[in-house]
N, CA, C and O atoms as a Tripos MOL2 file, in Angstrom:
@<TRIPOS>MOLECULE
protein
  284   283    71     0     0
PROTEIN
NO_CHARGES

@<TRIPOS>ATOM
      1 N          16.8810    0.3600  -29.9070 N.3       1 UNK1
      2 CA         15.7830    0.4660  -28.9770 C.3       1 UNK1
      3 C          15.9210   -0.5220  -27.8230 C.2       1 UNK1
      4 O          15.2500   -0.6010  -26.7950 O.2       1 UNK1
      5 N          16.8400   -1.1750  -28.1950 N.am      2 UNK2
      6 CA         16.7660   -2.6520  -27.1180 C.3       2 UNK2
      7 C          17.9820   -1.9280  -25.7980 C.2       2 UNK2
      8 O          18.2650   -2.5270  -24.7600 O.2       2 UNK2
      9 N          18.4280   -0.8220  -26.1130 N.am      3 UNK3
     10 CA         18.8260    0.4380  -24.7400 C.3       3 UNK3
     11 C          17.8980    1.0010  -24.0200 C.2       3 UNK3
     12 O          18.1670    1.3230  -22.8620 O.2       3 UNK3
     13 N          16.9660    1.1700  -24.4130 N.am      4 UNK4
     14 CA         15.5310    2.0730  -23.9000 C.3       4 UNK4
     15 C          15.0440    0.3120  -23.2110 C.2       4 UNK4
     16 O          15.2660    0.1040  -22.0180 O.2       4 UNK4
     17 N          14.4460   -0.7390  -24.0200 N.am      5 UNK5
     18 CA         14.1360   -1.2900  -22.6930 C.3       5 UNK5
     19 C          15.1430   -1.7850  -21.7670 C.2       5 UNK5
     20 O          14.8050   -2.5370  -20.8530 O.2       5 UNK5
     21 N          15.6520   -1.6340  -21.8340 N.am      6 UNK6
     22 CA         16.9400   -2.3780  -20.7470 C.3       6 UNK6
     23 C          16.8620   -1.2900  -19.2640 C.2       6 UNK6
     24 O          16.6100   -1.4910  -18.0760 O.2       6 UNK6
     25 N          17.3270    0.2490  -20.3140 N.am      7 UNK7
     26 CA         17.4070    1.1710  -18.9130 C.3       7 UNK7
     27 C          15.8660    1.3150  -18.8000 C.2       7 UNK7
     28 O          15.5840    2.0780  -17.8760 O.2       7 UNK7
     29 N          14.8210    0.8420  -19.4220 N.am      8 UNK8
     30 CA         13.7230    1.4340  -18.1900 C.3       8 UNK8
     31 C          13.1070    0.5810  -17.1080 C.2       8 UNK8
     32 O          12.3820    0.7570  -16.1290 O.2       8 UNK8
     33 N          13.9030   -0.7350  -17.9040 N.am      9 UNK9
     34 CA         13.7770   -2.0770  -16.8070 C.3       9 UNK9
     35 C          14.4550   -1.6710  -15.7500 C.2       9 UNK9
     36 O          13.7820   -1.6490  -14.7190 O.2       9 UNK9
     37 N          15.9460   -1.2240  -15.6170 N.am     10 UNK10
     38 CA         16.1890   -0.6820  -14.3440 C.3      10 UNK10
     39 C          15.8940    0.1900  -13.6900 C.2      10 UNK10
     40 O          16.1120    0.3140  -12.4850 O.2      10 UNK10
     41 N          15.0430    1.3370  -14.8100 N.am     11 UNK11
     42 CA         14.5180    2.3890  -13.9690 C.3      11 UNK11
     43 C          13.5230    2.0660  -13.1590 C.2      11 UNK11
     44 O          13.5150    2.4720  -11.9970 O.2      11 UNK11
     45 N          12.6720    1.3910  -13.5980 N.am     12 UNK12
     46 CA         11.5720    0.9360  -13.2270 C.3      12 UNK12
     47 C          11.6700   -0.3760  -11.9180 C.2      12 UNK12
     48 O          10.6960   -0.6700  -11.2250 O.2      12 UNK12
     49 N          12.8860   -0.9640  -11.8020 N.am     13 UNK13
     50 CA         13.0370   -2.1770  -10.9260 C.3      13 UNK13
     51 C          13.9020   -0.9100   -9.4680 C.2      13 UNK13
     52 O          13.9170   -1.3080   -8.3030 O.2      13 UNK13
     53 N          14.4000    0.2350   -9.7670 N.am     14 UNK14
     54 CA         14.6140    1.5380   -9.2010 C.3      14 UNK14
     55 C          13.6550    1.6880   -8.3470 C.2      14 UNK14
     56 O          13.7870    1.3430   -7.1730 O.2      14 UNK14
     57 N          12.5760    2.2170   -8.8160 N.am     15 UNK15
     58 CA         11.4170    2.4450   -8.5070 C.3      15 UNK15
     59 C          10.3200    1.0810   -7.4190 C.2      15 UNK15
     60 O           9.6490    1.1160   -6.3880 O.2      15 UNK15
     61 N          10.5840    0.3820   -8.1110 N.am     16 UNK16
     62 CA         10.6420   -0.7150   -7.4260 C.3      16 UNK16
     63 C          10.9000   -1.0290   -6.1050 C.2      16 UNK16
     64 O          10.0220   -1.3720   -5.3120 O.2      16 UNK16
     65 N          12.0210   -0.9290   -5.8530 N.am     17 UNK17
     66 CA         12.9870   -1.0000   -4.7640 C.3      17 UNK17
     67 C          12.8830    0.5000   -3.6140 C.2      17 UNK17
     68 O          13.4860    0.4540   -2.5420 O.2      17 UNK17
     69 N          12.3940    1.2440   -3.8480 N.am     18 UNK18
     70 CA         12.0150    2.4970   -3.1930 C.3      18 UNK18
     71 C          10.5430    2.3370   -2.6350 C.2      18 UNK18
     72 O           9.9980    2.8600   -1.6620 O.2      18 UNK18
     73 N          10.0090    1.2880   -3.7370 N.am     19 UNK19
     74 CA          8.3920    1.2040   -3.1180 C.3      19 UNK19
     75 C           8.3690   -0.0610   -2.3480 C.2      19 UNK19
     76 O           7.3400   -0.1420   -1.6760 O.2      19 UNK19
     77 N           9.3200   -1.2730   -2.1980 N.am     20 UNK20
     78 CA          9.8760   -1.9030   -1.0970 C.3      20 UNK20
     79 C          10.3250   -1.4230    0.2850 C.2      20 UNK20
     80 O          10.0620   -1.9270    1.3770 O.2      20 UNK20
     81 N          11.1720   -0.1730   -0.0410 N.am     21 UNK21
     82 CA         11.9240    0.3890    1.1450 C.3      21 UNK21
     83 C          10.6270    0.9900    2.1650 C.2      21 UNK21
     84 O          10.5710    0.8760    3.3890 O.2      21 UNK21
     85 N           9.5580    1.6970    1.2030 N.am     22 UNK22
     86 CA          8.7830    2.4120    1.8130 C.3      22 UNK22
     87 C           8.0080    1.5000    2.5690 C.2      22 UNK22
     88 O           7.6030    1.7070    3.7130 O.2      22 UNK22
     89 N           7.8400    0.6090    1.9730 N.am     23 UNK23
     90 CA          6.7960   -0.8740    2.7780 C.3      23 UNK23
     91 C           7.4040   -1.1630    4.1400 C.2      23 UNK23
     92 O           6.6720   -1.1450    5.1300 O.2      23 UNK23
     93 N           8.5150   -1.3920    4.2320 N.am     24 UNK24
     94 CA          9.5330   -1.8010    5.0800 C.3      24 UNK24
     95 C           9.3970   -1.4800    6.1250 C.2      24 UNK24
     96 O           9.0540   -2.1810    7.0770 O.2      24 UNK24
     97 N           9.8320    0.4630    6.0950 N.am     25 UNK25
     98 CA          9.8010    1.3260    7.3010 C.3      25 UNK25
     99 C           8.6740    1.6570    7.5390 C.2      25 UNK25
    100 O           8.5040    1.6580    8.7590 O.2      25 UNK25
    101 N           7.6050    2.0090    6.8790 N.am     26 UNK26
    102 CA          6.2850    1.8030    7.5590 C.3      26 UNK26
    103 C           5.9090    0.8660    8.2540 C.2      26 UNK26
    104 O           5.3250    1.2280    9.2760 O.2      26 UNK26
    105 N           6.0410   -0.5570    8.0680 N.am     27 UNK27
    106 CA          5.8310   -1.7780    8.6010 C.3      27 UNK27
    107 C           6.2280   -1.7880    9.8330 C.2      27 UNK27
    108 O           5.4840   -1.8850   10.8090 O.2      27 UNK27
    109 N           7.7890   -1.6570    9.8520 N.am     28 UNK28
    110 CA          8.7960   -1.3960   10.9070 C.3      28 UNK28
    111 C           8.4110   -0.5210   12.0930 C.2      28 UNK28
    112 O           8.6960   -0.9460   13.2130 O.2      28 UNK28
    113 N           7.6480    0.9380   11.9460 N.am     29 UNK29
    114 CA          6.8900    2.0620   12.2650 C.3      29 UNK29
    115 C           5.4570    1.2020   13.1200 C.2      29 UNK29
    116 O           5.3600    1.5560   14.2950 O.2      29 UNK29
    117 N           4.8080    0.5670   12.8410 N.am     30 UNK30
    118 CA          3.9120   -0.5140   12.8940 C.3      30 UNK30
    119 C           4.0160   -1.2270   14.1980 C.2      30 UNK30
    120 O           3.3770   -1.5180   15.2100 O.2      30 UNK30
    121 N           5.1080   -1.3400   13.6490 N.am     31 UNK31
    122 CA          5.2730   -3.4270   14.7910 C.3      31 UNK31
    123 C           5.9960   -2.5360   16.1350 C.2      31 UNK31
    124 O           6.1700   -3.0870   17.2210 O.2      31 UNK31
    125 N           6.2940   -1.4140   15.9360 N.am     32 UNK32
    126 CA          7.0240   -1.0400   17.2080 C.3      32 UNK32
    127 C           5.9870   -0.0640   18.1940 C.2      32 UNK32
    128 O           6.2300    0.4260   19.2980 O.2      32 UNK32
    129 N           4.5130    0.0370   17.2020 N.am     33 UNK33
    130 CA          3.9220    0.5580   17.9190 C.3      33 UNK33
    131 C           3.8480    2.1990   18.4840 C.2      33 UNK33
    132 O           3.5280    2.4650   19.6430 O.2      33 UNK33
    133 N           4.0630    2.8290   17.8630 N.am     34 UNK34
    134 CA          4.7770    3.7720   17.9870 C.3      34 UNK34
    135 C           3.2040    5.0730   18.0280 C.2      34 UNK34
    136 O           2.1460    4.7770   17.4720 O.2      34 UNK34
    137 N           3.3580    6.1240   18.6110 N.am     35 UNK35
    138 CA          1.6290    7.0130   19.3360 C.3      35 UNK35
    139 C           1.7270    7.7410   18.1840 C.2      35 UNK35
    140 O           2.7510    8.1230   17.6180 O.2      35 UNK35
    141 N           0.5220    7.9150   17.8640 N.am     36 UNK36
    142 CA         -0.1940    9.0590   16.5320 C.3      36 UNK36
    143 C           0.8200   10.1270   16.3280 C.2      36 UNK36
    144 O           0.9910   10.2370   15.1140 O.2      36 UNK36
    145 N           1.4260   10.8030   16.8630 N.am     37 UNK37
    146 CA          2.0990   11.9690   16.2600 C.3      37 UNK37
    147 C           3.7040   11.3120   15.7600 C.2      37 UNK37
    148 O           4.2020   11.8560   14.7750 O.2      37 UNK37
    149 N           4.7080    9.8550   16.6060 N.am     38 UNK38
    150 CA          5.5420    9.9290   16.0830 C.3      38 UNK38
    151 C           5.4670    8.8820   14.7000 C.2      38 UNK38
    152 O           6.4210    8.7130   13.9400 O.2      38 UNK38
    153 N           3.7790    8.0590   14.5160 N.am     39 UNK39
    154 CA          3.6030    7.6700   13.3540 C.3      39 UNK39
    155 C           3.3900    8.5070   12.4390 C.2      39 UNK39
    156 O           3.6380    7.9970   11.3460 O.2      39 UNK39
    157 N           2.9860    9.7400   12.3500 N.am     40 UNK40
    158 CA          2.5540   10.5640   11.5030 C.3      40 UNK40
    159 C           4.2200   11.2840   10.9980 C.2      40 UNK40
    160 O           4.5030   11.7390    9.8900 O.2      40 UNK40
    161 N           4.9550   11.2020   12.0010 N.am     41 UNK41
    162 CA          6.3260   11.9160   11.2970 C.3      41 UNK41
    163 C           6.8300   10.9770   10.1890 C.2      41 UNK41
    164 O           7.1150   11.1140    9.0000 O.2      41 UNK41
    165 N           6.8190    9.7000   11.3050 N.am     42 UNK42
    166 CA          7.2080    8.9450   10.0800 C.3      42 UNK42
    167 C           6.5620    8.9220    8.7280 C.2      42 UNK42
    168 O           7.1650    9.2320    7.7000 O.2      42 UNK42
    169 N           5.6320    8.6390    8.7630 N.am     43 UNK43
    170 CA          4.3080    8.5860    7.3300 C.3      43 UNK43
    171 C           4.8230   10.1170    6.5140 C.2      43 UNK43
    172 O           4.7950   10.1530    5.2840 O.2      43 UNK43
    173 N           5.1740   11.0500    7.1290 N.am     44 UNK44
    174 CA          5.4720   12.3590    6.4040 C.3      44 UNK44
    175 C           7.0450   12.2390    5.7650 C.2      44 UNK44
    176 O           7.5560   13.0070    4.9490 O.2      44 UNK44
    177 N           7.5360   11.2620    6.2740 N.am     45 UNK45
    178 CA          8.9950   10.9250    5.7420 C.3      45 UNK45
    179 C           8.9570   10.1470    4.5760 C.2      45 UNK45
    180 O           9.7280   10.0220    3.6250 O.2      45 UNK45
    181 N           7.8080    9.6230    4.8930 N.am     46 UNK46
    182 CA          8.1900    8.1850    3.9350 C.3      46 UNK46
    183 C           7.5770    8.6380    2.2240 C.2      46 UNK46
    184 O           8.0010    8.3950    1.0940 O.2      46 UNK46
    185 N           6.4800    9.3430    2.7220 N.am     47 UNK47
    186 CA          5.4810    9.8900    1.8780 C.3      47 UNK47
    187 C           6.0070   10.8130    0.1140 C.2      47 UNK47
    188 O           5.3510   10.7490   -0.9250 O.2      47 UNK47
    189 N           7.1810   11.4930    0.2910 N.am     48 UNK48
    190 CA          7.8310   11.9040   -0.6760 C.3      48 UNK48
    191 C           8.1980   10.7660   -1.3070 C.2      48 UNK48
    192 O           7.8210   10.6010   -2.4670 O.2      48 UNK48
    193 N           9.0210    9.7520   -0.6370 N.am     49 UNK49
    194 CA         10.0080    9.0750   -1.2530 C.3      49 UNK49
    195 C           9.0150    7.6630   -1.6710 C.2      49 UNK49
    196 O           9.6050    6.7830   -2.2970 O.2      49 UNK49
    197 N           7.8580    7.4830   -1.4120 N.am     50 UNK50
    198 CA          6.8420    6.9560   -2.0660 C.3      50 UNK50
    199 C           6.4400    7.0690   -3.2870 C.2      50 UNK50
    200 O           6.4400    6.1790   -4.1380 O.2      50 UNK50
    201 N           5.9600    8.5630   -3.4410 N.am     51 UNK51
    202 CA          5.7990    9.2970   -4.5940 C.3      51 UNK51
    203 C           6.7010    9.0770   -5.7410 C.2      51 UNK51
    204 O           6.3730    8.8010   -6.8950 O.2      51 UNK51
    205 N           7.9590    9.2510   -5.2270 N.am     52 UNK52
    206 CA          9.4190    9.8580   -6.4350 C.3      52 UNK52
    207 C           9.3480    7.8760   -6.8640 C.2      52 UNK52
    208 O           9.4450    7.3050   -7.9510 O.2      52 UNK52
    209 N           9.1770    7.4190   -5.6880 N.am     53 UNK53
    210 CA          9.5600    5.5650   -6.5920 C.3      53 UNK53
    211 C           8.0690    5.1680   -7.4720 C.2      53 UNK53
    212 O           8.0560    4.3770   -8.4150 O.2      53 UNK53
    213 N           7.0060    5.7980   -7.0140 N.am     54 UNK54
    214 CA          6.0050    5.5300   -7.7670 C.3      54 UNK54
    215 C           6.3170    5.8330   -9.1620 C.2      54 UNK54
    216 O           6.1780    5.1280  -10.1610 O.2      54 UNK54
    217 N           6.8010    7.1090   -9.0230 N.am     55 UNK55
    218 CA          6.9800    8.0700  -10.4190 C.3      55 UNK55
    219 C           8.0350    7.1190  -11.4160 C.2      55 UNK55
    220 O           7.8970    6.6750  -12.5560 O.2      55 UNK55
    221 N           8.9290    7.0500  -10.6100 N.am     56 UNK56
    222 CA          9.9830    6.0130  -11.6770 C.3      56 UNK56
    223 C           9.5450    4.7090  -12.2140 C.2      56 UNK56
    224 O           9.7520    4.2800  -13.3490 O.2      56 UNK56
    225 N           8.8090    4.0420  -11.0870 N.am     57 UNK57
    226 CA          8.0670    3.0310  -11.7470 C.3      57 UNK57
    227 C           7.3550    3.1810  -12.8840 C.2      57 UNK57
    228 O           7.3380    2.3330  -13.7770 O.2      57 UNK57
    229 N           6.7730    4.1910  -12.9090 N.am     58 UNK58
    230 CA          5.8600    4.3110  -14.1340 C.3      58 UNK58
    231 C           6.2660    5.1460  -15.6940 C.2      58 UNK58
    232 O           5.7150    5.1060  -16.7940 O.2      58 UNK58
    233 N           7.4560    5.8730  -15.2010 N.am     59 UNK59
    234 CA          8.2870    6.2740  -16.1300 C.3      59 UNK59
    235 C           9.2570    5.3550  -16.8740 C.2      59 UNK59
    236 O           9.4960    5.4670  -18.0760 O.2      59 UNK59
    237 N           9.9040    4.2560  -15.9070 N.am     60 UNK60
    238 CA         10.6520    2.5940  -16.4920 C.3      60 UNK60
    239 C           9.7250    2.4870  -17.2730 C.2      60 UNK60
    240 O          10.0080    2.7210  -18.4480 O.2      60 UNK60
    241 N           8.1790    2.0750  -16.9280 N.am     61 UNK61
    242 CA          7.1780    0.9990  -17.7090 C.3      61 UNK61
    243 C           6.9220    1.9640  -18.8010 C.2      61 UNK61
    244 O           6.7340    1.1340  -19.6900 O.2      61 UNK61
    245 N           6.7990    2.9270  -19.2940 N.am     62 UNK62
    246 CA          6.7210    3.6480  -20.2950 C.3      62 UNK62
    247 C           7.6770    3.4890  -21.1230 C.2      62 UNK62
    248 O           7.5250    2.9860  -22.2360 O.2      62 UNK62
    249 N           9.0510    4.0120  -20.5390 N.am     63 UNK63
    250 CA         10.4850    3.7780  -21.4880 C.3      63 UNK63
    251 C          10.0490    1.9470  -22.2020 C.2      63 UNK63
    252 O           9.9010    1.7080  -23.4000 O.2      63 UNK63
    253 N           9.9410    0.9920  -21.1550 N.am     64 UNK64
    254 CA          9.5970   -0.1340  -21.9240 C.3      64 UNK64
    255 C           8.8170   -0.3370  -23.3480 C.2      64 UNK64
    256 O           9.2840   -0.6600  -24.4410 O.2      64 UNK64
    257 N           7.4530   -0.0350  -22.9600 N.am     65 UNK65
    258 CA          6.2510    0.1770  -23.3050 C.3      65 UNK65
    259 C           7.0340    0.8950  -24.9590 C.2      65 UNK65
    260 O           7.2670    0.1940  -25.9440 O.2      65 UNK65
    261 N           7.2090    1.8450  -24.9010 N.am     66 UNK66
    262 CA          8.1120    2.5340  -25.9300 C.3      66 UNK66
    263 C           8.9260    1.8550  -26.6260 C.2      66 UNK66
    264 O           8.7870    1.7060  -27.8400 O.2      66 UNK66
    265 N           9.9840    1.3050  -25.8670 N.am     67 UNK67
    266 CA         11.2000    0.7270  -26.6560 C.3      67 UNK67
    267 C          10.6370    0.0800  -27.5410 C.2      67 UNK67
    268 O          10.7990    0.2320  -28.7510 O.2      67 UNK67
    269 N           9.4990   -1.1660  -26.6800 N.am     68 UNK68
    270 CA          8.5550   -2.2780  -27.5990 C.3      68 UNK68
    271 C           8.3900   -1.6380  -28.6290 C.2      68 UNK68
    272 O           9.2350   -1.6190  -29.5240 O.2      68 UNK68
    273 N           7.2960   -1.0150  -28.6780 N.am     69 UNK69
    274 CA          6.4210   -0.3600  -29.6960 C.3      69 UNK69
    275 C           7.6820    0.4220  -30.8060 C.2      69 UNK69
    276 O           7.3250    1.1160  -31.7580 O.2      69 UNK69
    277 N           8.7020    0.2440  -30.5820 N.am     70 UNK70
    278 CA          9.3200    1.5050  -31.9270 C.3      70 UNK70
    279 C          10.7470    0.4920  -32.2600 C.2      70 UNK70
    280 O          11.7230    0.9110  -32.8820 O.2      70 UNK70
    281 N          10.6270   -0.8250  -31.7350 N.am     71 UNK71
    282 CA         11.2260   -1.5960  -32.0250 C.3      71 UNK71
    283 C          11.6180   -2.7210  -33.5780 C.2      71 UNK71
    284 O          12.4760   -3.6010  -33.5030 O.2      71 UNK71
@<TRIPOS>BOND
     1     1     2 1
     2     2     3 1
     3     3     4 2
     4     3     5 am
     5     5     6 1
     6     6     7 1
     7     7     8 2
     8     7     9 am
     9     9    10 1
    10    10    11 1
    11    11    12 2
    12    11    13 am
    13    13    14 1
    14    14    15 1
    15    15    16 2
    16    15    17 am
    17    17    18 1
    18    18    19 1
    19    19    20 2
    20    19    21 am
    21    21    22 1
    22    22    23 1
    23    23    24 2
    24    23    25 am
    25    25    26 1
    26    26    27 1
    27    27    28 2
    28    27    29 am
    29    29    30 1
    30    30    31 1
    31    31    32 2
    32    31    33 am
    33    33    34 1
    34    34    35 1
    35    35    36 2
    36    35    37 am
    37    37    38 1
    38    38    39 1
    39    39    40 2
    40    39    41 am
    41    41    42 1
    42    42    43 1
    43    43    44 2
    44    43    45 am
    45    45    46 1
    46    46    47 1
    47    47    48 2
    48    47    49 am
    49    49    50 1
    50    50    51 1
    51    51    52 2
    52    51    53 am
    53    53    54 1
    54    54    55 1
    55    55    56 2
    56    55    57 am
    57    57    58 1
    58    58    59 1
    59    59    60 2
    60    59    61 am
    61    61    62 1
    62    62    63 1
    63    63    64 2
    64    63    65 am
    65    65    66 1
    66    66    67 1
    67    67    68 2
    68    67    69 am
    69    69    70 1
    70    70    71 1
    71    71    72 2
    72    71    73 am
    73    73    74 1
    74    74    75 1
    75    75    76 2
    76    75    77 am
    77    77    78 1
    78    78    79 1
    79    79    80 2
    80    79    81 am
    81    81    82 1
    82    82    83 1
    83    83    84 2
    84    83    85 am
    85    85    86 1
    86    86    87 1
    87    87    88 2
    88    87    89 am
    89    89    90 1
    90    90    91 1
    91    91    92 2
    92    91    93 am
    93    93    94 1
    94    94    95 1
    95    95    96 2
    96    95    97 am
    97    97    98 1
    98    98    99 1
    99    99   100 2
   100    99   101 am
   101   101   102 1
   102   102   103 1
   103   103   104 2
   104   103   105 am
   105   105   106 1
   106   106   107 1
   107   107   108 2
   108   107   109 am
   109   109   110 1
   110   110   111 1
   111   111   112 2
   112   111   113 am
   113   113   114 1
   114   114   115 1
   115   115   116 2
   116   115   117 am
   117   117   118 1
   118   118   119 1
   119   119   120 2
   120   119   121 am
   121   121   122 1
   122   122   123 1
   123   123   124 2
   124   123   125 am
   125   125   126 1
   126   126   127 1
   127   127   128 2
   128   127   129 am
   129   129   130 1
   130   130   131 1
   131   131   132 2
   132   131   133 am
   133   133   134 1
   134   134   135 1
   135   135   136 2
   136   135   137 am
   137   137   138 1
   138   138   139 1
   139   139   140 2
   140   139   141 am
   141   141   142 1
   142   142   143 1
   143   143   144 2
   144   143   145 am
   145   145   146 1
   146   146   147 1
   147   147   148 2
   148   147   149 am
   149   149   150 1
   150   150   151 1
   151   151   152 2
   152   151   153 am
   153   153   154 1
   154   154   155 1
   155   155   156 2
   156   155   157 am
   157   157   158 1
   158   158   159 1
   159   159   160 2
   160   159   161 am
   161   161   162 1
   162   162   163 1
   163   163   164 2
   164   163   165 am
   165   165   166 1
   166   166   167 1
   167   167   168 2
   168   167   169 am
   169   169   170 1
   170   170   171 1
   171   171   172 2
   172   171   173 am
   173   173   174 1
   174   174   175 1
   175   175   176 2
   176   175   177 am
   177   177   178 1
   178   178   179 1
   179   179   180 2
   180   179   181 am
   181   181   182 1
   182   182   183 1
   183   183   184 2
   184   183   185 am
   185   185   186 1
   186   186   187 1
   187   187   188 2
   188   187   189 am
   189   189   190 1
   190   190   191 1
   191   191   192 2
   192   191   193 am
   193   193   194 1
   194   194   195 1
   195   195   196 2
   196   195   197 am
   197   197   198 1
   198   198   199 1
   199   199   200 2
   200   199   201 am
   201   201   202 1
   202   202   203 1
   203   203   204 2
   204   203   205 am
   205   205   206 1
   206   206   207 1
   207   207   208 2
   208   207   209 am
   209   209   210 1
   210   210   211 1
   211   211   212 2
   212   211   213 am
   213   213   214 1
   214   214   215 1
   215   215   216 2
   216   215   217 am
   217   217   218 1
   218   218   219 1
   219   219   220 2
   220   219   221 am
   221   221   222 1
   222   222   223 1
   223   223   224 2
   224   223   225 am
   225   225   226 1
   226   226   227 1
   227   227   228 2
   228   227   229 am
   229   229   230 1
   230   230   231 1
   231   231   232 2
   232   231   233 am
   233   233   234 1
   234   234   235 1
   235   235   236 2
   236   235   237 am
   237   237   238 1
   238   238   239 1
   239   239   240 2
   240   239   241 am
   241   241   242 1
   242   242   243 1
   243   243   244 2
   244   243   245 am
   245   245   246 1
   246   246   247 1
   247   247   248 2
   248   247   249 am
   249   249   250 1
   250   250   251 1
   251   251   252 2
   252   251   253 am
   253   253   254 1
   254   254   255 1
   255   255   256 2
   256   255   257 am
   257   257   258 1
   258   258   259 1
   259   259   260 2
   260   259   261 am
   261   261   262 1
   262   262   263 1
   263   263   264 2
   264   263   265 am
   265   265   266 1
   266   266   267 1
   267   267   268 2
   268   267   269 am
   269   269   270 1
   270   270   271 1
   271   271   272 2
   272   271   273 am
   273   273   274 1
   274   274   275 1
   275   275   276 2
   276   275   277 am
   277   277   278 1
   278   278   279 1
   279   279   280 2
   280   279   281 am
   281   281   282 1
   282   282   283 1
   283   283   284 2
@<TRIPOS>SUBSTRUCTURE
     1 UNK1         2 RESIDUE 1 A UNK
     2 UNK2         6 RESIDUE 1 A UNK
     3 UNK3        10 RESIDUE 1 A UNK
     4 UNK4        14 RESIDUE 1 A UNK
     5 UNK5        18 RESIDUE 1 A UNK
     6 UNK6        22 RESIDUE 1 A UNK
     7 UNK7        26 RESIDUE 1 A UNK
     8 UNK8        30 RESIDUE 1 A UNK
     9 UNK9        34 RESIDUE 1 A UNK
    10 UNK10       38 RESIDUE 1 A UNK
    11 UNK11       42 RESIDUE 1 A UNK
    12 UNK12       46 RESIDUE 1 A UNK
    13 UNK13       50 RESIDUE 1 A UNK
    14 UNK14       54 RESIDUE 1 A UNK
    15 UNK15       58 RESIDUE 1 A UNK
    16 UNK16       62 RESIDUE 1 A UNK
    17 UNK17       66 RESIDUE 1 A UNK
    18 UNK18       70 RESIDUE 1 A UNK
    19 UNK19       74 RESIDUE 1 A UNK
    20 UNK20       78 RESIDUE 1 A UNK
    21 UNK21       82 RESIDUE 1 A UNK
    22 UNK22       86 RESIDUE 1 A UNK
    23 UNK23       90 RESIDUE 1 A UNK
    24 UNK24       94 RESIDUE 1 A UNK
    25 UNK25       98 RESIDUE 1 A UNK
    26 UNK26      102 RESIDUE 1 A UNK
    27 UNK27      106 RESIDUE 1 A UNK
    28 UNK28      110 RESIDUE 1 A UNK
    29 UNK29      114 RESIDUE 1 A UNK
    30 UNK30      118 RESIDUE 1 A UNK
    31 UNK31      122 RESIDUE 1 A UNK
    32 UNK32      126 RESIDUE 1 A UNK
    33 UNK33      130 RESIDUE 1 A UNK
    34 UNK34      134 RESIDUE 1 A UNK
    35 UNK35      138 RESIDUE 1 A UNK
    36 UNK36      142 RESIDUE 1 A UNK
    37 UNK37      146 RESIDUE 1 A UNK
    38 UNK38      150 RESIDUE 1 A UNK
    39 UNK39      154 RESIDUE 1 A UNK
    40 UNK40      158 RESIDUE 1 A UNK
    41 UNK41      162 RESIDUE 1 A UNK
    42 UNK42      166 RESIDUE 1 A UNK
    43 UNK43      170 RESIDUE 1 A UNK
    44 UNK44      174 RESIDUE 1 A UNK
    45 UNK45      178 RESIDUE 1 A UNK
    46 UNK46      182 RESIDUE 1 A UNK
    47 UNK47      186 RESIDUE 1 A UNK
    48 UNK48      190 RESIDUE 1 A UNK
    49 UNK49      194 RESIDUE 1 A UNK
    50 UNK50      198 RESIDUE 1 A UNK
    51 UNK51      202 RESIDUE 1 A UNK
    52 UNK52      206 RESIDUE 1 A UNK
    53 UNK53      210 RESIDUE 1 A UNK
    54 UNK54      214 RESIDUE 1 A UNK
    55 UNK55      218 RESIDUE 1 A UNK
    56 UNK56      222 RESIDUE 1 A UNK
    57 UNK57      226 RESIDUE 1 A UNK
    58 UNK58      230 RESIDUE 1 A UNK
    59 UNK59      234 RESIDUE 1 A UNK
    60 UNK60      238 RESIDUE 1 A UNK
    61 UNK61      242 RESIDUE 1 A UNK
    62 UNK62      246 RESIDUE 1 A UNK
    63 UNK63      250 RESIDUE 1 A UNK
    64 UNK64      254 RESIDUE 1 A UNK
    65 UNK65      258 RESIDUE 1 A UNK
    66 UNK66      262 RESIDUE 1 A UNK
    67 UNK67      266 RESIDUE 1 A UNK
    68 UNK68      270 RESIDUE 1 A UNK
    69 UNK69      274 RESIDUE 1 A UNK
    70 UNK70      278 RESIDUE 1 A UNK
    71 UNK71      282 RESIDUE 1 A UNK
């Protein structure tokens, strides 16, 4: 079981790192000031790949959560 937490620590530090990236280029999107429609493209870009790192995040912390518990 001590495989299950390991990979969901990376899945989850995965996930992680996608919900960094997304902070980033929004921020980035931000500071440059950029008019309602070419912020909104961006926000529509970023917006999937928000989601999919949310999802892994919480799928890592489960695999964890798991490994613990059946350990």
């Amino acid at each position: 079981m001590e495989t299950l937490i390991w990979a969901g620590a990376a899945v989850s530090l995965a996930g992680l790192a996608g919900l960094i990236w997304c902070i980033a280029r929004v921020w980035r999107a931000r500071r440059a000031k950029l008019d309602e429609a070419e912020m909104r493209k961006v926000l529509q870009k970023v917006l999937p790949v928000n989601t999919g790192a949310l999802f892994l995040s919480v799928i890592g912390l489960m695999m964890v959560v798991v490994g613990i518990l059946l350990r």
